[in-house]
MDAnalysis code that builds the backbone (N, CA, C; Angstrom):
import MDAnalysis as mda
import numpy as np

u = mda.Universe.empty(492, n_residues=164, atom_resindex=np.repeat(np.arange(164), 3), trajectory=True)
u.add_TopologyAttr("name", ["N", "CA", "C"] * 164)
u.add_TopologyAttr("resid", np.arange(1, 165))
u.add_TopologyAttr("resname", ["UNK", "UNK", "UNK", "UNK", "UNK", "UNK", "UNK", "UNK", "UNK", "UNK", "UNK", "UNK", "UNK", "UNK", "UNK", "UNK", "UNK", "UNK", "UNK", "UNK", "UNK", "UNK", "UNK", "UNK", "UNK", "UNK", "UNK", "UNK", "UNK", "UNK", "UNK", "UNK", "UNK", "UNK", "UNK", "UNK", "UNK", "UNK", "UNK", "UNK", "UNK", "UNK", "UNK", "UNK", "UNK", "UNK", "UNK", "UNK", "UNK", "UNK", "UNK", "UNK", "UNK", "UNK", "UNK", "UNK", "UNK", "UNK", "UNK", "UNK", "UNK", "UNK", "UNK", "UNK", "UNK", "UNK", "UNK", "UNK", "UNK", "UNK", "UNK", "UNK", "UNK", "UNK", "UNK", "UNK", "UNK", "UNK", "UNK", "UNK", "UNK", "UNK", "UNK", "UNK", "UNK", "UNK", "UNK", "UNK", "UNK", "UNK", "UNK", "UNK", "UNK", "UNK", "UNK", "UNK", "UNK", "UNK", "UNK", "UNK", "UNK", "UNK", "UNK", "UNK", "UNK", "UNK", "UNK", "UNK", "UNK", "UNK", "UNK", "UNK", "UNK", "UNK", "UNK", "UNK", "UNK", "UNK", "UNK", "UNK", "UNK", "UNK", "UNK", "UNK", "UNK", "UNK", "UNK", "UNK", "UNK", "UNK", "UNK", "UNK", "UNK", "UNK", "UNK", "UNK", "UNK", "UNK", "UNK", "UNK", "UNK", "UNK", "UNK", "UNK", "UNK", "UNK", "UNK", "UNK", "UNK", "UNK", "UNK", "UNK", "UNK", "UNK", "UNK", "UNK", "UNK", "UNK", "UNK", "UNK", "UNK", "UNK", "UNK", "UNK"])
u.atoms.positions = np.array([
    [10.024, -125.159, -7.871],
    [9.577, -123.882, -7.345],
    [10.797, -123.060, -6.944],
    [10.872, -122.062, -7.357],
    [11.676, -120.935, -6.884],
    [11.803, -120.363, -5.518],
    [12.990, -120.533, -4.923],
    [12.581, -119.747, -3.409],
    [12.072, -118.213, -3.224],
    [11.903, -117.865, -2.441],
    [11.383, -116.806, -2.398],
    [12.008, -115.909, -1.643],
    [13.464, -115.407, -1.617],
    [14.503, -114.795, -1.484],
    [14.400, -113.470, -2.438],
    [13.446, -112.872, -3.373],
    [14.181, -112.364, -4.066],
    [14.608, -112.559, -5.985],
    [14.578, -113.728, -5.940],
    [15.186, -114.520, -7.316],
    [13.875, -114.557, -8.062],
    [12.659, -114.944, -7.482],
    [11.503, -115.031, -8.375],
    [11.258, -113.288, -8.535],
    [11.079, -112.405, -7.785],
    [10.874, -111.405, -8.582],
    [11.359, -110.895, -9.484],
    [13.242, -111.029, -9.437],
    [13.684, -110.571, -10.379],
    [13.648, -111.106, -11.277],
    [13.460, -112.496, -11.650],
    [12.839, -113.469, -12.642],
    [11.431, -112.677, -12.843],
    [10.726, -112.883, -12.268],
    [9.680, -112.083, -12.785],
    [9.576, -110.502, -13.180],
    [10.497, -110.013, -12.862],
    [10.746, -108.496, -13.347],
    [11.204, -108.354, -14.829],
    [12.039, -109.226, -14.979],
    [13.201, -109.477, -15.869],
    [12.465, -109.993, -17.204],
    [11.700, -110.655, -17.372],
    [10.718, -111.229, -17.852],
    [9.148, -109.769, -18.029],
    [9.189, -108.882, -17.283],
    [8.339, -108.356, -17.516],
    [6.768, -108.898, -17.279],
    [6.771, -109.711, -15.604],
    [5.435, -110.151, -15.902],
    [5.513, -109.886, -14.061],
    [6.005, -108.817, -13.339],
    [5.611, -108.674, -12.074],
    [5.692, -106.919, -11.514],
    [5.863, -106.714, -10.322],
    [6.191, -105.755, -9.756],
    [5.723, -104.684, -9.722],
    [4.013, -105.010, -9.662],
    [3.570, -104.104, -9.220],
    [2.381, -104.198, -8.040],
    [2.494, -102.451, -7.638],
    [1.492, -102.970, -5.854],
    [-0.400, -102.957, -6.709],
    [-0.381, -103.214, -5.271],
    [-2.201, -103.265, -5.506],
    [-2.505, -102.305, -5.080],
    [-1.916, -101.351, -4.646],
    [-2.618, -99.990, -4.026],
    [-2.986, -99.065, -5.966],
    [-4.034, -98.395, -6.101],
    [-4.466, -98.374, -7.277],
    [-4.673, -96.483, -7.062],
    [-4.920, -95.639, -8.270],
    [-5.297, -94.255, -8.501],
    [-6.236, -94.337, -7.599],
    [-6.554, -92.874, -6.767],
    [-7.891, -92.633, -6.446],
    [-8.318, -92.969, -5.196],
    [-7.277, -94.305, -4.405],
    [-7.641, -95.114, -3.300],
    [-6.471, -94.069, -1.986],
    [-7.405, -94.266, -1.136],
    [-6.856, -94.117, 0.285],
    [-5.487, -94.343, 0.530],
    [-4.562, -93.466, 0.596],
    [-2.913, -94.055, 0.847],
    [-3.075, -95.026, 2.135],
    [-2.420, -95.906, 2.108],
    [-2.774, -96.634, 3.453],
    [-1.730, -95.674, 4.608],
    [-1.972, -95.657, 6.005],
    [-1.737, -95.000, 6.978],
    [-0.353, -95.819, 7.242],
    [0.417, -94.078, 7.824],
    [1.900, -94.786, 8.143],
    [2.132, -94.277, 9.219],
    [2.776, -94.452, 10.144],
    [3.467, -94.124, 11.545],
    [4.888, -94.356, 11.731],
    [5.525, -94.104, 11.027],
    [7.037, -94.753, 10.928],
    [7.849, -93.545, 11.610],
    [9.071, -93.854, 11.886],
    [10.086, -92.817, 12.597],
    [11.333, -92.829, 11.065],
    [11.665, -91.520, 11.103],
    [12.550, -90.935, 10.098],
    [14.022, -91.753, 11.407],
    [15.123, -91.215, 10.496],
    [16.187, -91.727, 10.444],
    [16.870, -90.961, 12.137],
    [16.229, -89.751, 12.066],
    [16.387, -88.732, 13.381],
    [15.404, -88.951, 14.552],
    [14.629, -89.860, 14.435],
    [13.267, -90.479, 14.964],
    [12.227, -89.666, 15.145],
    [12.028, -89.055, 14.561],
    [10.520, -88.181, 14.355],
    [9.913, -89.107, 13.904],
    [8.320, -89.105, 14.401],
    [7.506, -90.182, 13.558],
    [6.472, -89.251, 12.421],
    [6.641, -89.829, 11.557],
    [5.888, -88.967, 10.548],
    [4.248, -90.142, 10.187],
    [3.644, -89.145, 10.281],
    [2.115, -89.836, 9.357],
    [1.109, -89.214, 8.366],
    [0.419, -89.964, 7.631],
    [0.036, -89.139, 6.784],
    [-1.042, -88.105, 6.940],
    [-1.655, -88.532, 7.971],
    [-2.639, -87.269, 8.705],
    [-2.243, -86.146, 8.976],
    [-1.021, -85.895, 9.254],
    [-0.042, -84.564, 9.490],
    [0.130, -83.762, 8.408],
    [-0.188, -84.684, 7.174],
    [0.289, -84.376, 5.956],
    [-0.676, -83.693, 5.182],
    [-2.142, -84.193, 5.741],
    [-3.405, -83.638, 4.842],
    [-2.989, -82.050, 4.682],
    [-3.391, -81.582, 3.666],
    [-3.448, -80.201, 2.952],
    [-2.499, -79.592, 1.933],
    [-1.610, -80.983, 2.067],
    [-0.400, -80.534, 1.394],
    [-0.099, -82.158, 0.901],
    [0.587, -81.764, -0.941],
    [1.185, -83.459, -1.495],
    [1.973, -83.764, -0.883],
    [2.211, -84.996, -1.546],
    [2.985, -85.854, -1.060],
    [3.673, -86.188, -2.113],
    [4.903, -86.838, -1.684],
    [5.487, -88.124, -2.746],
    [6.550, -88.985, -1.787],
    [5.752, -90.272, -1.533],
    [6.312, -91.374, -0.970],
    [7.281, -92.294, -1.978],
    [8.533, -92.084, -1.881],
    [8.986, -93.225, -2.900],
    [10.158, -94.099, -2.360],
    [9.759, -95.322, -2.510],
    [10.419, -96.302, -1.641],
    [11.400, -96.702, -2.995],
    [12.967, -96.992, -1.861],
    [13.999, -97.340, -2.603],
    [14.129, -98.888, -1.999],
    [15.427, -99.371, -2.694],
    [16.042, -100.788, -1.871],
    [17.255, -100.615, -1.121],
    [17.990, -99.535, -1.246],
    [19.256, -99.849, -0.280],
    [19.341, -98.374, -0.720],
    [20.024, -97.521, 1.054],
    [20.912, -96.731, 0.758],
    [22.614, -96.686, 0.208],
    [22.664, -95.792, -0.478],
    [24.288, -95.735, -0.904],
    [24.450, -96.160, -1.923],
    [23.294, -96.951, -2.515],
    [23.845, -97.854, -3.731],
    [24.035, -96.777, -5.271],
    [23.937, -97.267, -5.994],
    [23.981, -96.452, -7.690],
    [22.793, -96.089, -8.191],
    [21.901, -96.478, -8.054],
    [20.151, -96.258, -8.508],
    [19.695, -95.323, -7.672],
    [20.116, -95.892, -6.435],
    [19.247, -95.056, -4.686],
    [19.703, -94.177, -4.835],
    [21.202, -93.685, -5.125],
    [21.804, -92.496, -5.279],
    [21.185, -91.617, -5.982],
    [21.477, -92.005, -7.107],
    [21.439, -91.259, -8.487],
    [19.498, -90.466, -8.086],
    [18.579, -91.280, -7.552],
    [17.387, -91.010, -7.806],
    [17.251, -89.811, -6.276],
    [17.573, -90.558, -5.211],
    [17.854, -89.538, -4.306],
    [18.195, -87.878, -4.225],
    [19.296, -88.400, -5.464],
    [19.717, -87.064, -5.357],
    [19.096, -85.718, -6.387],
    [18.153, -86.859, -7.386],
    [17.864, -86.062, -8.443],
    [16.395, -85.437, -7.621],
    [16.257, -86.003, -6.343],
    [14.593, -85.677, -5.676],
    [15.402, -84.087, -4.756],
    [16.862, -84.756, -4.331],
    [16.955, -83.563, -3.259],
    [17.435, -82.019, -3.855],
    [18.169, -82.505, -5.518],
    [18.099, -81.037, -6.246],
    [17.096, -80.429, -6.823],
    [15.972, -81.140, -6.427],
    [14.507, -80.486, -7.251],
    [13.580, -80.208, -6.037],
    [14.061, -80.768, -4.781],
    [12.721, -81.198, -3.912],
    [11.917, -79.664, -3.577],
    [12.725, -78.541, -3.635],
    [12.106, -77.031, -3.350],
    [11.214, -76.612, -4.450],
    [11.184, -77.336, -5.588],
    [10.063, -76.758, -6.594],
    [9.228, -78.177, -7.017],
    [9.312, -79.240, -6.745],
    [8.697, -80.103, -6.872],
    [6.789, -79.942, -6.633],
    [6.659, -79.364, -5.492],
    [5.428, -78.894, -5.040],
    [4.988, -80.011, -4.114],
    [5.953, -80.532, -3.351],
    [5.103, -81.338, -2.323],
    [6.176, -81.948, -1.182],
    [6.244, -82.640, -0.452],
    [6.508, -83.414, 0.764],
    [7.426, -84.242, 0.111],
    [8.638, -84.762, 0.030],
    [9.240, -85.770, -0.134],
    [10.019, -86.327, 0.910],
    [9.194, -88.060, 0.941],
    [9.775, -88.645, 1.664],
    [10.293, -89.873, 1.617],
    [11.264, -90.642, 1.749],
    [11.775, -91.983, 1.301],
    [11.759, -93.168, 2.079],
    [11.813, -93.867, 1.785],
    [11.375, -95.365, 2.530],
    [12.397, -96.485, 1.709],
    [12.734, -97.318, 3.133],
    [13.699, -98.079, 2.350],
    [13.706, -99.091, 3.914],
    [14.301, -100.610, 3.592],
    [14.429, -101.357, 4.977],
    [15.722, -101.171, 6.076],
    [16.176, -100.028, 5.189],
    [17.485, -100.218, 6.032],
    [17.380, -99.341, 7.494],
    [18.441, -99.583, 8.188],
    [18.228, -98.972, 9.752],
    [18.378, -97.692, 9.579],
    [18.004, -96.981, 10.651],
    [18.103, -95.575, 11.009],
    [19.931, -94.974, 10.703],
    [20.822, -95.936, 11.303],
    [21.809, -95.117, 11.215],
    [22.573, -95.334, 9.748],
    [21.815, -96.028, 8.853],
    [22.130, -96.059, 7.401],
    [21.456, -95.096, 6.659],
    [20.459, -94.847, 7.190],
    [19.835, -93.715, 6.429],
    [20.374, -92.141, 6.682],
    [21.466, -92.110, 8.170],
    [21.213, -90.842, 8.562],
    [22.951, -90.739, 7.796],
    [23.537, -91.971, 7.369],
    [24.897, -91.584, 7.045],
    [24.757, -91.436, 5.343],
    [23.944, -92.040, 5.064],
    [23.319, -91.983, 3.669],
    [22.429, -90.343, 3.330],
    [21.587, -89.774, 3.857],
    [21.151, -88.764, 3.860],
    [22.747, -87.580, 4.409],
    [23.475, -87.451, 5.275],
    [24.167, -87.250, 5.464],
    [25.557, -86.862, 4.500],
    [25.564, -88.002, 3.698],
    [27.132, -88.042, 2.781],
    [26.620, -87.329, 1.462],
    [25.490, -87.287, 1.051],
    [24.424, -86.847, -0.348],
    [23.831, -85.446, 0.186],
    [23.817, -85.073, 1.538],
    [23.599, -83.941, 1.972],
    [21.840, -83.770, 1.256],
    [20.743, -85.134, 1.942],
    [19.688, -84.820, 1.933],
    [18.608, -84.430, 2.445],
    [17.979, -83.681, 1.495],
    [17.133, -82.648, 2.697],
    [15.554, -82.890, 2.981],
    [15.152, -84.003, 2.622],
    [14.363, -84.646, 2.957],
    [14.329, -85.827, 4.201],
    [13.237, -86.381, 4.427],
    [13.126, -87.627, 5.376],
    [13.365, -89.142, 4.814],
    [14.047, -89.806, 5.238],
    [13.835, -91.270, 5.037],
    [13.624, -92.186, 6.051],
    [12.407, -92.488, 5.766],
    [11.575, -93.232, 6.704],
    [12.642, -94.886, 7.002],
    [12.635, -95.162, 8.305],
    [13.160, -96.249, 8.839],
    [12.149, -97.430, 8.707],
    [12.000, -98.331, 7.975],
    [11.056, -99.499, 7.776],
    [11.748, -100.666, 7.510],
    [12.594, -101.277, 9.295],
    [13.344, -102.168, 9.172],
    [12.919, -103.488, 9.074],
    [11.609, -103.732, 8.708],
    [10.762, -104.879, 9.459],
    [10.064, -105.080, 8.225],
    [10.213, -104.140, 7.513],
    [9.517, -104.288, 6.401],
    [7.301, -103.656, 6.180],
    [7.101, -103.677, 7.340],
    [6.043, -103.317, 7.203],
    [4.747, -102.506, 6.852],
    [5.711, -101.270, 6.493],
    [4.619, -100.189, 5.483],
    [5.016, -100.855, 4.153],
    [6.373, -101.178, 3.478],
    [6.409, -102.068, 2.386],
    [5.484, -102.626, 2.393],
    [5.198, -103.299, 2.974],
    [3.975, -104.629, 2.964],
    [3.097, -104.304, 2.735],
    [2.178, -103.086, 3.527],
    [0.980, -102.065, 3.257],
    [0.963, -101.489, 2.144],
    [1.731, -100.967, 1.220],
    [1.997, -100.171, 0.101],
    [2.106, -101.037, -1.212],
    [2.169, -102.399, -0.896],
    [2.142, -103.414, -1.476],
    [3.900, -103.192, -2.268],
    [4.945, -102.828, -1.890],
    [6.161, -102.670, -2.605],
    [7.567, -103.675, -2.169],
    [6.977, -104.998, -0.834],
    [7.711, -105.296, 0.077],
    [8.210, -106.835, -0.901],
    [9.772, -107.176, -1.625],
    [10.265, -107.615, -2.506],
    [11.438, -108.766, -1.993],
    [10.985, -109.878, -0.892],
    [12.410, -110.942, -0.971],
    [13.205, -109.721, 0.322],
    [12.703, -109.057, 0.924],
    [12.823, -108.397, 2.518],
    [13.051, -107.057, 2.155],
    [13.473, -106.795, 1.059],
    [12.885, -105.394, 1.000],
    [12.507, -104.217, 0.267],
    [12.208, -102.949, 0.427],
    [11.811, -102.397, -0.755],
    [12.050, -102.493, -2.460],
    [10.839, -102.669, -3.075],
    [11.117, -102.503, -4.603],
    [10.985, -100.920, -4.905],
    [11.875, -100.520, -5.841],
    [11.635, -99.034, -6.556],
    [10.435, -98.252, -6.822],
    [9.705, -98.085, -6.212],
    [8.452, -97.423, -6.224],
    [7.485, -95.955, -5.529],
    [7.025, -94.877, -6.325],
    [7.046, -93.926, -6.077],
    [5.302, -94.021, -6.049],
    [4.630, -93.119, -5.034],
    [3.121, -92.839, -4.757],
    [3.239, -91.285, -4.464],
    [2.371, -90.348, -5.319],
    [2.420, -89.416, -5.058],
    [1.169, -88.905, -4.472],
    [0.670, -88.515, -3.414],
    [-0.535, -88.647, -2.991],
    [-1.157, -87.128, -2.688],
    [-2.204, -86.702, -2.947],
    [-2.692, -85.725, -3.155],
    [-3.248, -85.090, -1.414],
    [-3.156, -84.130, -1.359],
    [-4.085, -83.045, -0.178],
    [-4.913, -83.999, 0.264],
    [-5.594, -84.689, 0.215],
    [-6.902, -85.339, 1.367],
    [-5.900, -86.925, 1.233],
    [-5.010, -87.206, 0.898],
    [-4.545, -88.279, 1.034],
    [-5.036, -90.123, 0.396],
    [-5.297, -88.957, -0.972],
    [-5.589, -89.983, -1.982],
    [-4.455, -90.529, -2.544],
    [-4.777, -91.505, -3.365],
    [-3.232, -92.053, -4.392],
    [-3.788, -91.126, -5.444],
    [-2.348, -90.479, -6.381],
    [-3.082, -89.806, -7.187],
    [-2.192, -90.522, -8.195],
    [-0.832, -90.631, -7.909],
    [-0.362, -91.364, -9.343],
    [0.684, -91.906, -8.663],
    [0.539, -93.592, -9.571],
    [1.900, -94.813, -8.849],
    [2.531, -94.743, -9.985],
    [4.077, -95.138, -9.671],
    [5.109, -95.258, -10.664],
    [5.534, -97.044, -10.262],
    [5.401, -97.696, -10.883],
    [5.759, -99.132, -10.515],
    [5.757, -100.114, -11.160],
    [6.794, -100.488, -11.859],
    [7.957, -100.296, -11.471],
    [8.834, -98.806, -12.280],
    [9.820, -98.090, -10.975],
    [10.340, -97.023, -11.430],
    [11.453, -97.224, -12.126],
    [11.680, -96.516, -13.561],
    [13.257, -96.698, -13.710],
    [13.412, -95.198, -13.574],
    [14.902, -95.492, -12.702],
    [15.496, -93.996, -12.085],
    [15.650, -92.670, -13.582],
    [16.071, -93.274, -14.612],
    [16.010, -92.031, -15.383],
    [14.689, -91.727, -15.914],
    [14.042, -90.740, -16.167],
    [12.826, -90.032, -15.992],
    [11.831, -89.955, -15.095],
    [12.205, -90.959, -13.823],
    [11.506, -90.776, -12.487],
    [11.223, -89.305, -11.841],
    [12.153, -88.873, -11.873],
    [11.881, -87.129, -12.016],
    [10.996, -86.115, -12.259],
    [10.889, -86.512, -13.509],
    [9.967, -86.088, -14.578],
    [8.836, -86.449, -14.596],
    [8.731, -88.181, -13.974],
    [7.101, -88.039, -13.800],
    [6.554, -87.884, -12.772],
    [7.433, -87.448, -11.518],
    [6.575, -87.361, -10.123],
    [6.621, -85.588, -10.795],
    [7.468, -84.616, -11.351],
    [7.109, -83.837, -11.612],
    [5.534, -83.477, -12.046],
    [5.816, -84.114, -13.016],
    [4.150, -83.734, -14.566],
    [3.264, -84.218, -13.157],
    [3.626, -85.459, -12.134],
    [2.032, -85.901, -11.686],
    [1.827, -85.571, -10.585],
    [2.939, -84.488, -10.340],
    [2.478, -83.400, -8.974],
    [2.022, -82.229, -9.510],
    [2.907, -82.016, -10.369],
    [1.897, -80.673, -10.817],
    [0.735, -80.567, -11.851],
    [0.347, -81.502, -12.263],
    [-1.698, -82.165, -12.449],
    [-2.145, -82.119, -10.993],
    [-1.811, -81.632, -10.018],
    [-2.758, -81.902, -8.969],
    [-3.695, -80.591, -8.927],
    [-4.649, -80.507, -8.456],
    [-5.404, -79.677, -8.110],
    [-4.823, -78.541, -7.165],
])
């Protein structure tokens, strides 16, 4: 048996036979209460009337997190919705990370892992690459999972703007 560090998913990623959540089209985003990196707590009830796009990374600073980060914070004014990021790392990684990339969005602090867990995206301790874009009454309207960073863009684009 494989420990469970981590190694079996990417074995199972790698292989093409894992990594994805159970949260499904159509279903209830599950409820979040988390504090951003500046400690505002954001939830999704605040959010009703207006999209969303929740997309959880694995580490700030890295080459993927970057690259996708940044392609959300040069689009995020015409995107048509809320962007917000999620990742396990602490508050003051996110605020030097949002900070050095000069981003103008939120990244949610989820050091514990536990909206991961809810969102079904929580991977060997912490976030897998995964984007939920959730509609005005706070439906799932379209999951990306697993994301690869080049054309991630493009499809929270096309599946924000199919929204109503």
């Amino acid at each position: 048996m494989l420990p469970s560090f981590g190694i079996r998913s990417q074995l199972k990623r790698a292989l093409g036979l894992g990594g994805r959540t159970h949260l499904a089209v159509g279903a209830t985003a599950p409820a979040i209460d988390v504090a951003d990196a500046s400690g505002k707590t954001w939830s999704l009830s605040e959010l009703r009337g207006q999209n969303a796009v929740i997309y959880f990374y694995p580490k700030d600073d890295t080459p993927g997190c970057t690259r996708q980060a940044c392609d959300l914070r040069d689009h995020s004014a015409t995107i048509g919705a809320v962007v917000l990021g999620v990742s396990t790392d602490k508050a003051a990684s996110h605020h030097a990370f949002a900070q050095k990339f000069n981003l103008r969005f939120p990244l949610l602090v989820d050091v514990g892992g536990a909206m991961a867990t809810r969102w079904g995206v929580l991977d060997g301790g912490t976030a897998r690459r995964a984007t939920f874009v959730i509609d005005r009454e706070g439906r799932i309207a379209h999951v990306i999972d697993p994301v690869k960073v080049d054309g991630h863009l493009a499809e929270v684009r096309a599946a924000v703007t199919a929204l109503p």
